[in-house]
N, C-alpha and C positions, 0 to 999 in steps of 0.2 A: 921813619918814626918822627911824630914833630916833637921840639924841643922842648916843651912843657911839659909833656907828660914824661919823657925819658928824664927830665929833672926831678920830679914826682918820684920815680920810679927807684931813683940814684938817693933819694932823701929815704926814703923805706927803708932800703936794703940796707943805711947806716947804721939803721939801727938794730937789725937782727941779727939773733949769732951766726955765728959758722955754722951751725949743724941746719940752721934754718934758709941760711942763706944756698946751702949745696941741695936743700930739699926745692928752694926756688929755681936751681938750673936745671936740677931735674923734670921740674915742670915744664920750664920751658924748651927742656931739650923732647920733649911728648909733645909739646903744643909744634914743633917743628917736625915730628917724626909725622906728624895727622896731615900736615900741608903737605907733603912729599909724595902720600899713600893714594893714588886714583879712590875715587867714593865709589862703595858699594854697589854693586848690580843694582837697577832696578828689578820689580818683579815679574816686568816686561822683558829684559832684555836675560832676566835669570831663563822664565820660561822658552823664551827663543834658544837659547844655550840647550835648553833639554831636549826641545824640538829638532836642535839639529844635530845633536847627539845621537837622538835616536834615526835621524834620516841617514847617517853615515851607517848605524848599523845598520841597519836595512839593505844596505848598498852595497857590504861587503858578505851578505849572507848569499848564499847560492841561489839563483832563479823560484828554485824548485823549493826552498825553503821561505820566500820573501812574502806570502799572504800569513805564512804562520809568526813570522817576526813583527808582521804590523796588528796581531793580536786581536784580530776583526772576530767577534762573532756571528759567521755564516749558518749559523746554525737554521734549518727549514727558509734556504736560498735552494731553488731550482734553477736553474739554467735552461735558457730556451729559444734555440737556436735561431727559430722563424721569428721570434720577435727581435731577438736582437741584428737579423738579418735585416728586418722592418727599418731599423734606426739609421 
């Protein structure tokens, strides 16, 4: 901190009370708790978080259960064997 403004700082605080003065360390005991605390998810790396939440479940669901955990609407999908033999 430079010395100017912690002088500043040191002249204030002369003159307020105690009760004002404990409400100012409490401030800054918050203004120190926020620098310690990593910042919030972005809503990029929130959604990757879900994304790969839900790719573990998927992975730990049984073979035979893993098109119904990824919640696809197959509904009027046919299957066909010669074309997909084609590809």
């Amino acid at each position: 901190m430079n010395a100017p403004l912690k002088q500043q700082i040191d002249e204030k605080l002369e003159h307020l009370s105690e009760t004002h003065i404990a409400e100012v360390l409490d401030f800054v005991q918050f203004l120190e708790s926020k620098e310690c605390q990593p910042p919030p998810p972005s809503p990029q790396q929130a959604s990757i978080e879900e994304a790969l939440a839900q790719l573990r479940q998927i992975v730990k669901t049984p073979a035979k259960g893993r098109l119904s955990a990824l919640k696809l609407d197959l509904t009027g999908y046919t299957f066909n064997r010669d074309e997909a033999n084609e590809r």
